[in-house]
Every structure is written in structure tokens, then in C-alpha cells.
Steps between C-alpha positions, in 0.01 A plus 500: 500500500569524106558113521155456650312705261683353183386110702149679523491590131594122400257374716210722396566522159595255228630612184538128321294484189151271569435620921280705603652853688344513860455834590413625871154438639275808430369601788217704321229237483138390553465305805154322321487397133213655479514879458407526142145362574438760682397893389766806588226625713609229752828725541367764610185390702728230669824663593608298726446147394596582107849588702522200673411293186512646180769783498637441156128515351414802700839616369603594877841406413746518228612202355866396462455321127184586264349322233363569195090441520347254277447555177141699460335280238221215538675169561187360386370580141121414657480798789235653322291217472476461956278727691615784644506349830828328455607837553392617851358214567783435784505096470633581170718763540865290501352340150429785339821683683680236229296439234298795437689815614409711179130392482420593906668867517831351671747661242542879595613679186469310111385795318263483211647265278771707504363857463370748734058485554394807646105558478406280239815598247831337455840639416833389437796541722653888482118603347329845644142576532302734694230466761202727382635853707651290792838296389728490291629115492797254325550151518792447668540114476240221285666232684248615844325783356651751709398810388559869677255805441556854603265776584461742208362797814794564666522640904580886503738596762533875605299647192598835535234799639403606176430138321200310540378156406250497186288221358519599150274397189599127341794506753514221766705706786463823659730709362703762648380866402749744584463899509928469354718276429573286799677166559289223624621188669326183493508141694370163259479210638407154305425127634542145325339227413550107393215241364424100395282286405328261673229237525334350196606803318916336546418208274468753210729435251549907459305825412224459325569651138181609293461375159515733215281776447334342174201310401480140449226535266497715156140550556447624817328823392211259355351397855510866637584668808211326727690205423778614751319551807259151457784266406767696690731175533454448164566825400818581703623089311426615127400871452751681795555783226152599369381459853774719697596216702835546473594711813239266742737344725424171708418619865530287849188305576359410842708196505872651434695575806790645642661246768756699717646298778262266497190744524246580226427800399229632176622774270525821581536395870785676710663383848747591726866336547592606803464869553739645221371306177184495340358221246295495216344193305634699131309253250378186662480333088869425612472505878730801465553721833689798537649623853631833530666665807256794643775678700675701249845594434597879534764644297641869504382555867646859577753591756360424851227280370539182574255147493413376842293205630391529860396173692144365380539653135506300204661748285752787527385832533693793298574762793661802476674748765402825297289545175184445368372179310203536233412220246420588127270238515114457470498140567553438888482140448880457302755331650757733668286790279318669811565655805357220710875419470622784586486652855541879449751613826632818362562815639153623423401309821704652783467528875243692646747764651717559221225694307327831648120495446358719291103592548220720416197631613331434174311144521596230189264419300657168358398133664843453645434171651563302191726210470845551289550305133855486529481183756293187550329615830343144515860360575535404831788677668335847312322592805775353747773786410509833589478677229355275184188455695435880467491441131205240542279711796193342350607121525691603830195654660675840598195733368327679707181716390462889522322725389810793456768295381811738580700590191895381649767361318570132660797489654655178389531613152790750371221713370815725405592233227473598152309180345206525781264802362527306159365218609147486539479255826798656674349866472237427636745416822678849478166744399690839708788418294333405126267841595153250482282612807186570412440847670353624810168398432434228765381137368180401689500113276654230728811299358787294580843618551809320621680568833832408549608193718 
């Protein structure tokens, strides 16, 4: 058997100086030669056939050797001179595939001539900067602009009965105002993100640089300050100085364009890749676009919370056996900043015979049929489960109208649990326990209240 192997190894591979090594046939392979002409969407619309014939492009297989892509430049110093359409135009698509990879959006990640472009600025690799009160960012790596920004509001977990979250003055997060001292733990979570040029914008020999904040002219003063705004070229050429020009900086016109994978896009325009990663067209001057990932990254999660994504989801969700989640935030749009990322399964939500009911004679007077701010009730599987969709009774439909709406503490809330009377949505859940009824006097006014289901 050794014998045969050590025949095998001669046979298959030659070690003279000047032959070529043969290696074993990969098996991982496109049946047509094809693929690349095609969009990704063709691997998921057409399961079946991109199987059968284009496995290695679909990436349905792992292949035994792997080479290193083609460099991302322009072959051709004239790319910017053809029409766009020898980008998606698909006649053209193996051309351009060779000679014009840079210039039609087919390089991934070249950065921004080696810095970091995030929202019309540039830094240099290992540079911080912060994101009005959202992020707080670094450039990780000029080479493909990979940046990574972290939420300055973090995600309070267990804030402790006698803390609650304030939005103070000229602060950008709720913070925590405590009766004492107390220890407050807290969940951040950040995202990444990676840029290049493209299109016309790649045949730039680099950044534009301003000229020097001076006047050409000694005599600028002489022709006055009208002069600036009728001969504005002129102006910003000779008299930048007396005409505070100096900070104007050259903005994308109509005609500069982003080109990512072969598709066109005007600045300021966003699109999806895939379901996880969002795109941006940064500064279409340069054809620069900037794709960041919109499923964040958790870090600190607390014992027995843990991320999970169920079948269908695009992201994980944070969700925790006992607890309770609150965001510091005022911004529910952040990345990985808001509870829409955070399902809230604590022990505040229990089954309906572990708690006793507690009631009273004395009606409520508060509109209990209101639906909660700690979820997203417009998220789909919100009014599937149990118990979140008694959060969201309004967008669930489970009100019912009455003209005595009984004063009773719900029973799928531990109304026994110290952080619900300070809260002003959960109290109203719990009004025999926070002491809220109104009285015995008898409320004639219709309203809404929520029933449980």
C-alpha cells in the first residue's frame, strides 16, 4: 500500500525544475462558463438549476484550491471615457469583467485612496470621530475603508427599582437617576463598515486638495463684495480670501455616480445587499460608496441573555431568560441602539397562573388600551406570541370598549416587581398595586381598554 501511494505521488506530482505540478481535479466547479454574467439573485431565485450549473459561483461548495482575484484596478486607462452601459449592459459584461473592474463597481473594498470616507469627511487609518449623538467611529484599515462605530446610548439591563432613565439637558442619552447609589449594567453593541470608489470618479488621480486660503490679487478689496456673488468663478480663481471662499467645497453634480456591481446609483441614494448590509452612495464627486452591516454586534450581554435568530429573521435578536432591557436612547433608528432589537422575555412576563389577581371595585381612570414603547409592535411575529402581543393591544386588535373599565392588575405582569410602579407604561398595568384607581366615582365617558388573550 505505501509502495502505491509513494508510485501515486511520482505520478501526480513532479518536482523537476521547468514542469508544471498536476494537482487533483477540483471537483468544485461551474458546469457553464458563464456564471459571472449573471446577477447573485439568480442563486437564490433559481435553486435548483444554479446547483446543477454554477455551484462554485453560487458558492454551494467549497473549493479544494483558491485564487487570489484580479487585481481591482482599470486595465484600461480610458474606462471613464465609455458609457455606463459597458457596465450592466450584459453583452459587455466579460469585457469589462477584465478591463474595467474598478470603473463598473466590480472591486468590493479599495477604500478612499487609502483613508476612511464616512459622510462627506476623510480620516486616516487608527483616526476617531464622532457621529453627531449617535457613534462613536475609527478607521480601522485605509487600504478598504473599513471603519467600525459604536453606539454612544448604551442598553440598560436590570436598572435597579429605584433608578430611572433621564433625558438630561445637552446630554445625548437618558441617563440613569437613582434615589442611592446603585450599580448599573449596560449591553453596547457596534456594527462595521468598508467603502470604494467607483465609476468616473476611479480615474481620479486622488482627493481633491483646495488651494490656499489667499488671494491671487493684492487688490481685491478695490472691486467690492458684489463682485463675489456676480463673478463667483472668478472670484473663488483670484479673490478666495476677501470673498470667504475658502471653506466652499466642490459638490457632486447630476452627472457623478456611484457604480456598485454594475448598477447606478445618484448621491445620497441607499440600497440593500442582501438583508444584513445597507449601502450608501457617500460622495458621488469620487463615485465613493460606503456599505455598513445593519445587524449589530452585542457585547457584554448579561448572564442568561443570549443573541438568537429564529427562521425568517435577518438579524439576531438579544433575548434574555430574566431581566429587563431599556435603551438610553432617543434615536430608535441606530443600529443595534433600540429595542426593536431586543425582544424583552423576562420574568416580568410570566404565566397566567403563577400570579394571583389582584382587583378593585374602584373603576381606572387611565386609557389602558395603549400600545407599549419598549417593542416594535409593527414587527411581525409581535402579535403571533403569547405574551408580546399584550404589549401592542392596539396594533393586535385586543381592545374592547366599556364604559367602567375595571381597575385589576393584569395578570401576566409581576406587578410585585420593584421597577414596575416606576415606570410610567408598566403602572399603568399594575394600578391596585402602584395605588392609581381613580375612586368610586363611576366613569360614564366610553374608552378603550385591553383584555387579555
Amino acid at each position: 500500500m505505501e509502495v502505491l501511494l509513494f508510485i501515486y505521488i511520482l505520478l501526480t506530482v513532479k518536482t523537476i525544475a521547468g514542469t508544471t505540478v498536476t494537482r487533483p481535479v477540483d471537483p468544485c466547479k461551474d458546469k457553464i462558463d458563464r456564471c459571472n454574467a449573471y446577477d447573485k439573485n439568480v442563486c437564490t431565485t433559481y435553486v435548483p438549476w444554479a446547483t446543477e450549473n454554477c455551484q462554485r459561483f453560487c458558492q454551494f461548495c467549497a473549493p479544494l484550491y483558491t485564487t487570489a482575484p484580479p487585481p481591482c484596478t482599470n486595465k484600461l486607462s480610458t474606462c471613464s471615457d465609455y458609457s455606463i452601459d459597458v457596465c450592466h449592459d450584459p453583452r459587455y459584461y466579460a469585457w469589462s469583467e477584465v478591463n474595467c473592474r474598478l470603473h463598473c463597481g466590480l472591486c468590493g473594498d479599495v477604500g478612499f485612496f487609502k483613508k476612511c470616507h464616512y459622510k462627506g469627511a476623510t480620516y486616516q487609518e487608527g483616526e476617531t470621530w464622532t457621529d453627531g449623538c449617535d457613534y462613536e467611529c475609527e478607521c480601522i484599515d485605509g487600504q478598504t475603508g473599513r471603519y467600525t462605530c459604536s453606539n454612544k446610548c448604551p442598553i440598560y439591563f436590570n436598572l435597579p427599582h429605584n433608578c430611572s432613565l433621564v433625558q438630561e439637558s445637552q446630554q445625548c442619552c437618558k441617563q440613569p437617576r437613582c434615589s442611592t447609589n446603585q450599580h448599573t449594567q449596560t449591553i453596547a453593541s457596534s456594527f462595521e463598515g468598508t467603502g470604494s470608489i467607483s465609476g468616473k470618479g476611479a480615474s481620479r488621480p486622488g482627493e481633491i486638495t483646495p488651494p490656499p486660503c489667499a488671494d491671487k490679487l493684492r487688490n481685491c478689496h478695490q472691486y467690492g463684495l458684489n463682485t463675489c456673488a456676480i463673478y463667483a468663478p472668478w472670484a473663488k480663481d483670484n479673490c478666495r480670501q476677501y470673498c470667504n471662499l475658502c471653506n466652499i467645497t466642490s459638490t457632486p453634480g447630476k452627472e457623478d455616480k456611484c457604480v456598485f456591481n454594475r448598477e447606478v446609483y445618484s448621491q445620497d441614494d441607499k440600497w440593500q445587499v442582501g438583508c444584513d448590509t445597507e449601502c450608501v452612495c457617500d460622495d458621488g464627486l469620487y463615485g465613493y460608496y460606503r456599505c455598513y452591516n445593519i445587524c449589530p454586534t452585542y457585547s457584554n450581554l448579561p448572564s442568561g441573555c443570549s443573541e438568537i435568530k429564529k427562521s425568517g429573521d435577518c438579524c439576531p435578536t438579544i433575548v434574555c431568560k430574566t431581566g429587563y432591557l431599556q435603551t438610553s436612547s432617543v434615536n430608535s433608528a441606530l443600529i443595534g441602539g433600540s429595542i426593536a432589537s431586543v425582544k424583552n422575555v423576562t420574568n416580568l412576563y410570566t404565566k397566567l397562573t403563577t400570579i394571583p389577581v389582584k382587583t378593585s371595585t374602584q373603576p381606572n381612570s387611565l386609557t389602558q388600551c395603549i400600545d407599549s414603547t419598549f417593542i416594535k409592535c409593527i414587527d411581525s411575529h409581535i402579535c403571533r406570541d403569547t405574551y408580546l402581543r399584550r404589549l401592542c393591544p392596539v396594533t393586535c386588535k385586543l381592545c374592547v370598549r366599556t364604559t367602567t373599565p375595571p381597575c385589576v392588575d393584569v395578570t401576566y405582569i409581576d406587578c410585585a416587581d420593584g421597577h414596575v410602579c416606576g415606570d410610567a407604561y408598566l403602572r399603568q398595568k399594575c394600578p391596585v398595586t402602584c395605588g392609581i384607581c381613580a375612586g368610586s366615582v363611576k366613569n360614564t365617558t366610553p374608552t378603550w381598554i385591553a383584555i387579555g388573550k
